[in-house]
C-alpha positions as CSV (number, residue, x, y, z in Angstrom):
1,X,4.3,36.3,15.7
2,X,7.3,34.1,17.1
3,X,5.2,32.2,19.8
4,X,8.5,31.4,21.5
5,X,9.3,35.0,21.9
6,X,5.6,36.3,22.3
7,X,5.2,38.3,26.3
8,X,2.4,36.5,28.4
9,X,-0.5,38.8,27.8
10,X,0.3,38.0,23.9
11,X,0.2,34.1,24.9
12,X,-2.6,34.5,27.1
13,X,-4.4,36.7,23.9
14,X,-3.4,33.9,21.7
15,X,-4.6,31.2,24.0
16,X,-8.2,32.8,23.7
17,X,-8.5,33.3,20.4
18,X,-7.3,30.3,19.5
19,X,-9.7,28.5,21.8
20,X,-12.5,30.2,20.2
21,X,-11.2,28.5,16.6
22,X,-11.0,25.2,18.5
23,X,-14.3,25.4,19.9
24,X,-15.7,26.1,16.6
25,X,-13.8,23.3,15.1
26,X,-15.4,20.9,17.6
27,X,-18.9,22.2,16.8
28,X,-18.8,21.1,13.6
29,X,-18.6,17.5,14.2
30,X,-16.5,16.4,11.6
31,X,-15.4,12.8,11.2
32,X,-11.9,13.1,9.3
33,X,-9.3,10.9,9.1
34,X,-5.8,11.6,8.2
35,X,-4.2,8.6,10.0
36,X,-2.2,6.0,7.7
37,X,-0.8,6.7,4.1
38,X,-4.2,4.6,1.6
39,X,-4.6,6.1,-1.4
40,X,-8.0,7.5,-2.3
41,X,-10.5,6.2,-4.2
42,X,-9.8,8.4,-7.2
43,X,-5.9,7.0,-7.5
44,X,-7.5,3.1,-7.2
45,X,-9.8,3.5,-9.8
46,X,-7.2,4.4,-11.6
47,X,-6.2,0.7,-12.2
48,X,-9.8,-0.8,-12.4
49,X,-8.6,-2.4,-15.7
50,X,-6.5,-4.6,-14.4
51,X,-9.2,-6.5,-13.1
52,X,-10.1,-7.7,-16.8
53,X,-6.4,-7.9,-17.4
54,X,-6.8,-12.0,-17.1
55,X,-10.4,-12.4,-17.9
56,X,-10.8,-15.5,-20.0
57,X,-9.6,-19.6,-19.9
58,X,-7.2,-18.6,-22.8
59,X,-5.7,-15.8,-20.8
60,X,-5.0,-18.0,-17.8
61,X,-2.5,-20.0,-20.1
62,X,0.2,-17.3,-19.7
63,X,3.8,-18.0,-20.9
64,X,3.3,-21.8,-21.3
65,X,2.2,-21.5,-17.3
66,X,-1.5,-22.4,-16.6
67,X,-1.8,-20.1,-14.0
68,X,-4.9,-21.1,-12.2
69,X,-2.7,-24.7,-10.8
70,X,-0.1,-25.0,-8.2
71,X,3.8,-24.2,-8.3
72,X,5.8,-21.2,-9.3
73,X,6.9,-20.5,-5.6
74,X,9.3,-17.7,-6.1
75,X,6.3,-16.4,-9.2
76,X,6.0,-16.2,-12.8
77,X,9.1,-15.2,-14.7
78,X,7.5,-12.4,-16.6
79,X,6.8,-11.0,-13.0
80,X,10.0,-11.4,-11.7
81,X,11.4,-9.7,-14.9
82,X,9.1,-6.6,-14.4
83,X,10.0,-6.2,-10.6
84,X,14.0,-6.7,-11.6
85,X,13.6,-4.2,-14.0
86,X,11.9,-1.3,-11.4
87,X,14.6,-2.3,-8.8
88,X,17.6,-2.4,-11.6
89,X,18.1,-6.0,-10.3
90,X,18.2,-9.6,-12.2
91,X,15.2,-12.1,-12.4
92,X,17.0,-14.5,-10.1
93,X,17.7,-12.3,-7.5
94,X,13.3,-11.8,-7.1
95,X,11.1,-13.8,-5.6
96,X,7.5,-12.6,-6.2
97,X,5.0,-13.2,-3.9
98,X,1.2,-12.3,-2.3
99,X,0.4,-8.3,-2.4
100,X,1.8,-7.3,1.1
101,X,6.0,-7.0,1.4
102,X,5.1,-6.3,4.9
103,X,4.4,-10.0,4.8
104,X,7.4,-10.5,3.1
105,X,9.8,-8.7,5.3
106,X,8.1,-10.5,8.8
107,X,8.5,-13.8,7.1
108,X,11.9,-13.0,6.5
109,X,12.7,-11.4,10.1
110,X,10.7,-15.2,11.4
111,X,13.2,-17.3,9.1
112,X,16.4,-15.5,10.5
113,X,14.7,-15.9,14.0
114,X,13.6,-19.3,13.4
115,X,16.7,-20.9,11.4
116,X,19.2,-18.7,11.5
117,X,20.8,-16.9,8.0
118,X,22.2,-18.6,4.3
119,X,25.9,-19.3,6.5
120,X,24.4,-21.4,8.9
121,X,24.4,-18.7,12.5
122,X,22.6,-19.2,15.2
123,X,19.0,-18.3,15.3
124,X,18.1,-15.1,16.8
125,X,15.9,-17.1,18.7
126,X,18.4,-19.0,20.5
127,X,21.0,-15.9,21.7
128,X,20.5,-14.0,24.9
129,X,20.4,-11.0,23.4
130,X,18.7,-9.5,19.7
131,X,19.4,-6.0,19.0
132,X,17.9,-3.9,15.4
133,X,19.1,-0.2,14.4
134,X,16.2,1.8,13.5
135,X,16.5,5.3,11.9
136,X,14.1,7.7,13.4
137,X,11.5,9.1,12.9
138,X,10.3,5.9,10.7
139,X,8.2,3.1,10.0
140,X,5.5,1.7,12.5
141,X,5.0,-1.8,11.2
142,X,8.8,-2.5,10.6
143,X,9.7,-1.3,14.7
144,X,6.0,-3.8,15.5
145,X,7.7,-6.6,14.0
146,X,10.9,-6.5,16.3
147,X,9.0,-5.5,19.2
148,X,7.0,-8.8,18.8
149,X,10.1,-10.7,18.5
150,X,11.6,-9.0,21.7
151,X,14.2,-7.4,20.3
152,X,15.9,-4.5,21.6
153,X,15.5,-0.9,19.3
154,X,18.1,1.5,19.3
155,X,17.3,4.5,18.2
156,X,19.2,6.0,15.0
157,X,19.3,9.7,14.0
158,X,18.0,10.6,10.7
159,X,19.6,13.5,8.7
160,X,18.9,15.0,5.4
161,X,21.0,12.5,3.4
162,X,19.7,9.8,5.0
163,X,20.5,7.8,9.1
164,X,23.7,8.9,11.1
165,X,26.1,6.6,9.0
166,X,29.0,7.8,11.6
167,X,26.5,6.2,14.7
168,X,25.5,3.2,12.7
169,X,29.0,2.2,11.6
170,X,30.3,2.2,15.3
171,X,27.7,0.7,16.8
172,X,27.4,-2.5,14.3
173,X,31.4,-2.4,14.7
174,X,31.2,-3.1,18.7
175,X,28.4,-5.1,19.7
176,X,28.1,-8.8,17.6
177,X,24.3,-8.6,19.1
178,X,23.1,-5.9,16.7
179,X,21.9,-7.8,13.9
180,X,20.4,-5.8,11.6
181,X,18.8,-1.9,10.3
182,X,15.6,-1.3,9.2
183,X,15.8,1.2,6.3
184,X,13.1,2.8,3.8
185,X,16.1,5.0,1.4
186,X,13.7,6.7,-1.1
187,X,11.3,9.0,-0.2
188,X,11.3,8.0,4.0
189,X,8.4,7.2,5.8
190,X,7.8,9.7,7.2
191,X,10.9,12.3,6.3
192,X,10.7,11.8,2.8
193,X,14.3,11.7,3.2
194,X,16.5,9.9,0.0
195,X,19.6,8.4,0.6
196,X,22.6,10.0,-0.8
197,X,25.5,8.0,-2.6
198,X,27.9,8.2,0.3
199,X,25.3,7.2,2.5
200,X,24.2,3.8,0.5
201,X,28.3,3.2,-0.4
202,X,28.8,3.2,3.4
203,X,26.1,1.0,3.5
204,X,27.3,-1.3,1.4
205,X,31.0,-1.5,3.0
206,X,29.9,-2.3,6.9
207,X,31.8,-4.1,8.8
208,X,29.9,-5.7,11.3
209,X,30.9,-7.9,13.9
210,X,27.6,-9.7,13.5
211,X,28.8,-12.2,10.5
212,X,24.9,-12.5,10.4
213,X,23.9,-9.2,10.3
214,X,21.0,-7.6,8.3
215,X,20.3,-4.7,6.2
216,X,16.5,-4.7,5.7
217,X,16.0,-2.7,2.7
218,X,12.0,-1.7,2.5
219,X,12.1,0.3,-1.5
220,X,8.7,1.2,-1.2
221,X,8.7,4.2,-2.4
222,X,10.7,3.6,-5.5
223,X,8.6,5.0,-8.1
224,X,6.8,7.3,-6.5
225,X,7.8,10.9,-7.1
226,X,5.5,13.9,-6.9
227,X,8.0,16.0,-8.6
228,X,8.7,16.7,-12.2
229,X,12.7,15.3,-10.7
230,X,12.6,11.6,-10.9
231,X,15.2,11.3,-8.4
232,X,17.0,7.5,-8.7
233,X,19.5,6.1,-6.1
234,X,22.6,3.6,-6.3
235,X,21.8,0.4,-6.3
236,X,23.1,-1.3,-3.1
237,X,23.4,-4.5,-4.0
238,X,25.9,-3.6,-6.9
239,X,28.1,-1.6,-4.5
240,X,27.6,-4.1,-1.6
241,X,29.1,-6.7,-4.4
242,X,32.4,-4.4,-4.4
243,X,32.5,-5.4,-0.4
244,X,31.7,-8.8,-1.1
245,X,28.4,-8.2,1.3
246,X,25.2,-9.3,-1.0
247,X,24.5,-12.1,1.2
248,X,23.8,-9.3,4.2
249,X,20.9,-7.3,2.0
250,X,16.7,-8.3,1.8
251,X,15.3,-6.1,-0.1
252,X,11.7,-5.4,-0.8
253,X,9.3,-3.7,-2.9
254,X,5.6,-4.0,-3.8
255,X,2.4,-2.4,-6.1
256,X,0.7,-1.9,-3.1
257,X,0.0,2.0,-3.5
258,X,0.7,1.6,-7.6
259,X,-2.7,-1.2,-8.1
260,X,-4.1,-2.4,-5.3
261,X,-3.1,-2.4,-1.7
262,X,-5.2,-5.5,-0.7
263,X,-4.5,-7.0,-4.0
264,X,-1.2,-5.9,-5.1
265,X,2.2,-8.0,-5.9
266,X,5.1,-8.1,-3.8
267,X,8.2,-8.6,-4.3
268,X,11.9,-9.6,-1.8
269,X,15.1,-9.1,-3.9
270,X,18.4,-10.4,-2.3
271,X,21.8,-12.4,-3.0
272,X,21.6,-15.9,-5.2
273,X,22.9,-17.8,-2.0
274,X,19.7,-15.9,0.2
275,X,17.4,-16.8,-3.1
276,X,18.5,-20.7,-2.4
277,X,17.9,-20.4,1.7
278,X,15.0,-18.3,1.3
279,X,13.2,-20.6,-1.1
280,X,14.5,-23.9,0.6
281,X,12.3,-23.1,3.6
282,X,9.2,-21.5,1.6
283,X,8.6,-24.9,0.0
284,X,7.4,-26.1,3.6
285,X,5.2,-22.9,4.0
286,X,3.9,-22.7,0.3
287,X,2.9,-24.3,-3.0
288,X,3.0,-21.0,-4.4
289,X,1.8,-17.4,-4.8
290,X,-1.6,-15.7,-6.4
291,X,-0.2,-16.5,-10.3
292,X,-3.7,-15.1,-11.9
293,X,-2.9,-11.7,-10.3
294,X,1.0,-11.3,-10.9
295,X,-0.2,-11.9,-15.0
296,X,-2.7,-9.3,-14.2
297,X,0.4,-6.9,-13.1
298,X,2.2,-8.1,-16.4
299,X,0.0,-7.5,-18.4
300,X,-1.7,-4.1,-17.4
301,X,1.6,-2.5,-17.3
302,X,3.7,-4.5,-19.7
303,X,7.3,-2.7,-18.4
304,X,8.7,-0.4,-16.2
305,X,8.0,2.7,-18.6
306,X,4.5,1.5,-18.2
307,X,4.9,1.4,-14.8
308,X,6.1,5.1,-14.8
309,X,3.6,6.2,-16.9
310,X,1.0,5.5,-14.2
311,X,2.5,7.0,-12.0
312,X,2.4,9.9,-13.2
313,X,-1.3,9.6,-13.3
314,X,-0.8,9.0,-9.1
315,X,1.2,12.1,-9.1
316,X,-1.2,14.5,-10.5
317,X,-3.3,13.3,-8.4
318,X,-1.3,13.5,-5.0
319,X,1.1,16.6,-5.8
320,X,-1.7,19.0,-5.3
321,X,-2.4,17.1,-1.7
322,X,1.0,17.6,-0.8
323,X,0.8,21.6,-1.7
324,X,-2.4,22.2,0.2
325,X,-0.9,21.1,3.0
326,X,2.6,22.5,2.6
327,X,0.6,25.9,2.4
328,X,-1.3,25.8,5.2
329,X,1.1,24.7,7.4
330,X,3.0,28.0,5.7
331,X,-0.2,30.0,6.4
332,X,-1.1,29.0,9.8
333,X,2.4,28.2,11.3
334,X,4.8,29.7,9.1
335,X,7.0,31.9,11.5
336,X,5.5,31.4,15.0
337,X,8.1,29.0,16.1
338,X,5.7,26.4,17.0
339,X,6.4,23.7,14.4
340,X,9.0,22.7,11.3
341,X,8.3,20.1,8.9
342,X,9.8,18.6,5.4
343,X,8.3,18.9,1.9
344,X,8.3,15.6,0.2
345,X,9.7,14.6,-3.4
346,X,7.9,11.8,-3.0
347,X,6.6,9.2,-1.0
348,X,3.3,9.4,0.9
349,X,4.0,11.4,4.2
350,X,5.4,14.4,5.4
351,X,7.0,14.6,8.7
352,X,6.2,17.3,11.3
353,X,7.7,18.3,13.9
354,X,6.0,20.0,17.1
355,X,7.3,22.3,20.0
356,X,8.7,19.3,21.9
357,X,6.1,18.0,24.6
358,X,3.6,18.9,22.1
359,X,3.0,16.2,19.8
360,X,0.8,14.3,22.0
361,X,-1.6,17.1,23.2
362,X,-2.1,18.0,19.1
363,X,-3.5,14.3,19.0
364,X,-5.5,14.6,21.8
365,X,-7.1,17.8,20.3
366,X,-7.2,16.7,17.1
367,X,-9.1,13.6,17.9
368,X,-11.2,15.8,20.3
369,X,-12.4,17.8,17.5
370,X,-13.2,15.1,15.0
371,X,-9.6,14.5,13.1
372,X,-8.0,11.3,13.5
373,X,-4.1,11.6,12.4
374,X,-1.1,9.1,13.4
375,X,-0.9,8.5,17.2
376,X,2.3,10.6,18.6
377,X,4.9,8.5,19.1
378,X,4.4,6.0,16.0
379,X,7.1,7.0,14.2
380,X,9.3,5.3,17.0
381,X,10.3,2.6,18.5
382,X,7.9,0.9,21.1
383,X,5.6,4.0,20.6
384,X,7.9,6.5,22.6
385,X,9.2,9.5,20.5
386,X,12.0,10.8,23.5
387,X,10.9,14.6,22.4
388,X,7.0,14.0,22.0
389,X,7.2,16.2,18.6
390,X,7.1,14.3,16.0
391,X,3.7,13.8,14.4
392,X,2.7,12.0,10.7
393,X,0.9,13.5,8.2
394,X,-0.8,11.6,5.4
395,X,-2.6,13.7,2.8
396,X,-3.4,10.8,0.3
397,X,-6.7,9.4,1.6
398,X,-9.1,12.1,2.3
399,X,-10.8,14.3,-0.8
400,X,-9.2,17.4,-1.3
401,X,-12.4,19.4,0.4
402,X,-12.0,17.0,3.6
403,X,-8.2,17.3,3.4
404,X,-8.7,21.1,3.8
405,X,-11.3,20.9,6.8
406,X,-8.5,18.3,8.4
407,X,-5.5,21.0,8.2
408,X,-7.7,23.9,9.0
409,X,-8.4,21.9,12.5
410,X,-4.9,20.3,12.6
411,X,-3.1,23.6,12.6
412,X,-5.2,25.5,14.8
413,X,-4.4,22.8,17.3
414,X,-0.6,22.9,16.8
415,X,-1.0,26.6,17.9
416,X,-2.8,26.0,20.7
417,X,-0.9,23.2,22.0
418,X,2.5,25.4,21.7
419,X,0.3,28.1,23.0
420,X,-0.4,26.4,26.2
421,X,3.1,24.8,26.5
422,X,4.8,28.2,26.5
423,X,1.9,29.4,28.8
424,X,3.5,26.0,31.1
């Protein structure tokens, strides 16, 4: 039944029943947690030989390098040459580094605030004013870094092909204090959107009137499909090159949900001249990076094809995630108006979207009744999602007979909660 459409005495029915599931729900006193995108302990083991990868003195003596001494700052070359070839890039343009790009991307965002860019600008720092573009619904940690910097988020539309290229292009046209975009183009935190052609190639050809601004281009989902359709993307920085615009694109990757998320590799990919400015002011900060552990990466998956061929492994593992709770959101919600959400090609999320004004009492409930998920409101800027709908969901974590229990409660309170909102 359309809950939208439903008479009173059907709401009021609903409302009842639905309590009675909740209550039973809460009885059980389960401890679940759905909330962030960590793979489970079935996909880590997965790469337990890597820790042997580097096991012996003689193996420490890698390419000529001996691994276990300072230097190397922008990483090993056999390194760099495996990250170029995932991101269809060159050696030079990678600089390889610890096993967080998060870490990366802030140290990046603090060098542009601190020193200004490769041309010499002002540092954000030292202007009035310090604006970032940030598609919606998206990434918590990337909006937490400019929200610690003070900057001021503007909210960007996302659409099936990726953000409102029509918005963005007007808005980075007119204001020189807009200086830069936050963008995840593969597989979307949370969307699972992928960025069409047009949308990358318009992109690549802004004109901003920031000579300094920055498109912070966060790959992190670039090898992980769930599909059977390996679905690839253009490569920006070749058609940013047709623009002339290198210089204005960071990008980042990392094997944090391929090994190891607390001891991964990560890598920053940009422009020759941001390569020079980039490493200029590392060699005050560093010596240089974890070298043992990018031969480990190296040498556990030797190329990209062996990168691929693991993740498959990470696929058949998460794909049947994905579908469990595809179809029970079908099953419980399929038709009654109160939600929508996306299936995912890949990635690690899929996005859900609540009766507006709803997104936060599903939270409360959930958390009530034992299931932590996402706090309502993550996926924007400065916590405040303008419709309260959208909510996060990350299937990878839990066990398939805990990822059940969490959806079985999850969806009985996304019923209730556009229950009582129709009920006002």
């Amino acid at each position: 039944m359309d809950i939208r459409t439903a008479s009173k005495e059907q709401l009021l029915a609903m409302k009842e029943e639905l309590t009675a599931k909740y209550n039973e729900c809460c009885a059980k006193n389960l401890n679940l947690n759905m909330s962030r995108g960590k793979p489970g302990a079935d996909q880590l083991d997965l790469s337990r030989d890597i820790l042997t990868a580097v096991s012996t003195n003689e193996d420490t003596i890698f390419e000529g390098t001996d691994l276990r001494n300072y230097g190397g700052l922008d990483g090993i070359p056999a390194c760099k040459a495996l990250f170029a070839e995932l991101l269809h890039s060159k050696p030079e343009n990678i600089l390889v580094g610890g096993n967080a790009s998060l870490t990366m991307m802030y140290d990046n965002m603090m060098r542009l605030w601190v020193f200004g860019d490769c041309n010499g600008s002002t540092p954000w720092s030292k202007l009035d004013k310090v604006k970032f573009l940030c598609p919606v619904p998206g990434y918590d940690r990337h909006f937490a870094i400019c929200e610690q910097l003070g900057m001021e988020m503007i909210n960007i539309p996302m659409h099936a092909d990726g953000p409102d290229m029509d918005m963005i292009e007007k808005l980075v046209a007119e204001d020189a204090s807009i200086k830069g975009i936050w963008c995840v183009p593969k597989y979307s935190n949370p969307t699972g959107v992928v960025y069409s052609d047009e949308v990358i190639r318009r992109f690549a050809a802004l004109k901003p009137a920031a000579p300094d601004f920055k498109i912070m281009w966060d790959n992190a989902y670039c090898v992980h499909h769930l599909t059977a359709e390996k679905i690839e993307i253009l490569d920006i920085f070749e058609e940013a090159a047709k623009h002339g615009n290198e210089d204005m694109i960071f990008e980042f990757a990392s094997t944090s949900k391929i090994t190891y998320p607390g001891a991964g590799v990560a890598c920053m990919c940009a422009s020759v001249k941001n390569m020079k400015w980039a490493k200029n002011l590392l060699k005050v900060q560093a010596i240089g990076p974890d070298k043992i552990n990018q031969a480990r990466h190296v040498k556990f998956f030797g190329n990209a094809a062996g990168v691929a061929a693991h993740m498959e492994k990470h696929a058949a593992i998460l794909a049947p995630k994905f579908e469990i709770v595809l179809q029970m959101l079908e099953e419980n919600l399929g038709g009654t108006g109160a939600a929508s959400w996306l299936p995912a090609k890949g990635g690690y999320f899929i996005s859900f979207d609540a009766m507006p004004g709803c997104a936060s009492r599903i939270f409360e409930l959930c958390k009530q009744a034992g299931v932590v998920i996402t706090d309502a409101g993550a996926t924007y800027p400065y916590g405040k999602d303008p419709l309260d709908s959208n909510l996060r969901i990350a299937p990878s974590f839990p066990p398939v007979d805990e990822l059940k229990a969490a959806m079985e409660v999850f969806c009985v309170c996304a019923k209730l909660a556009a229950v009582e909102k129709m009920l006002g």
